[in-house]
N, C-alpha and C positions, 0 to 999 in steps of 0.2 A: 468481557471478563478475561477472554484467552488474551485479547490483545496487552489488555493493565498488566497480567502478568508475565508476559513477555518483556513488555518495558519495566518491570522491576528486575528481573533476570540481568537484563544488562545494563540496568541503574546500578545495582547493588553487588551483582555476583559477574560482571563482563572480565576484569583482570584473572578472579578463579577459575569461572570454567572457561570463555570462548577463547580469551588469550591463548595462553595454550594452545589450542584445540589449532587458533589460526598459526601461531608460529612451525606449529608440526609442519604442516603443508604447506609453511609457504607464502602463505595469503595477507602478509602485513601488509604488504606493497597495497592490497586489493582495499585492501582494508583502510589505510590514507585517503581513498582515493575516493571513498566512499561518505568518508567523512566529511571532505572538501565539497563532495555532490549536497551532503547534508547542512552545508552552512549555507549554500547558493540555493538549493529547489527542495528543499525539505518537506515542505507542504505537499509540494507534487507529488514527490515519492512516497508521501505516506499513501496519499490519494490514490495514485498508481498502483500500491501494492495490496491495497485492498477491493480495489476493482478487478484486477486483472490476474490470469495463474502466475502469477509472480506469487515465489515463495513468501507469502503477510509475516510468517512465525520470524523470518530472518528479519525484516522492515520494524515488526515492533523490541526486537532485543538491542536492534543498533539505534533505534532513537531512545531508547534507555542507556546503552552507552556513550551515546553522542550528547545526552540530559537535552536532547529533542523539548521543547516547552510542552507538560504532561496534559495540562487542559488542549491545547490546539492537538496532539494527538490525538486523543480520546474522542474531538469533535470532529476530526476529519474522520477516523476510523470509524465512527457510528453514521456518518454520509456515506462514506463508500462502501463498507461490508452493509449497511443498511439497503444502497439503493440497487445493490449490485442482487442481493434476497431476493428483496421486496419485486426487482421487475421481473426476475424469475417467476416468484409465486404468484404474481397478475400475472403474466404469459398465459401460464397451467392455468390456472383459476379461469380465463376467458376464454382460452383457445381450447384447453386439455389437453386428452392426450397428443396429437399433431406436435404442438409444442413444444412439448416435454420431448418427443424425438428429437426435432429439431434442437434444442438447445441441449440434450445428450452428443450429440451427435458434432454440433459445432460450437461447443460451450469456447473454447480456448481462443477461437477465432473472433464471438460475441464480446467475450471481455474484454481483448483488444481493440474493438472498433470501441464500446464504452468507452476505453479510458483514451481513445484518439478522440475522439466528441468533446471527453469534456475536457480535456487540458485545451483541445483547439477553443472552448469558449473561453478559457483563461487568456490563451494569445488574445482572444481577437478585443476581449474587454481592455484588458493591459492595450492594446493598438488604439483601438478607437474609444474608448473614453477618457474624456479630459481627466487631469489628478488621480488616474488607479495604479 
């Protein structure tokens, strides 16, 4: 739900509030550039920003600004904030407390090997399978 409404945010209100907000500091140029990433690996990045400490609230307001496709949103963000949960709370659930240290302790470094895993299965399927 936080996500849908983030991407309304910047479907509907990006020109009122974040404009602005980016012209103050500066940030168009960043802003271009982001957009450009969003016509090339959008998928990715949605994927990315909900697996990993990358800021997700910034990821779902610019593919509301960008009119990111709202179903393939919604279905990547409920895979990755889903599985990114979900192996958290099997972690705990099976190991306990131990775990729960551990992923306290190295949560930011976990999410980045996650989201290195699975985009590396995006390479490798895009390589070796025929028509992907």
């Amino acid at each position: 739900m936080g996500g849908a409404l983030g991407y309304a945010i910047g479907f509907f209100a990006f020109q009122e509030i974040a404009q602005p907000i980016l012209s103050f500091y500066g940030a168009m140029e960043q802003y271009a550039q982001l957009e450009t990433w969003y016509q090339n690996y959008g998928e990715i990045l949605v994927l990315l920003a909900g697996l990993t400490p990358i800021p997700y609230k910034v990821f779902t307001i610019m593919s509301g600004a960008f009119h990111f496709n709202l179903l393939t949103f919604v279905l990547l963000s409920a895979v990755s904030r889903g599985f990114r949960f979900f192996l958290e709370a099997f972690l705990i659930y099976k190991i306990g407390e131990p775990a729960q240290a551990f992923i306290d302790k190295h949560f930011n470094w976990l999410c980045w090997a996650a989201a290195a895993l699975l985009v590396g299965g995006f390479v490798l399927v895009k390589l070796f399978l025929p028509g992907s």
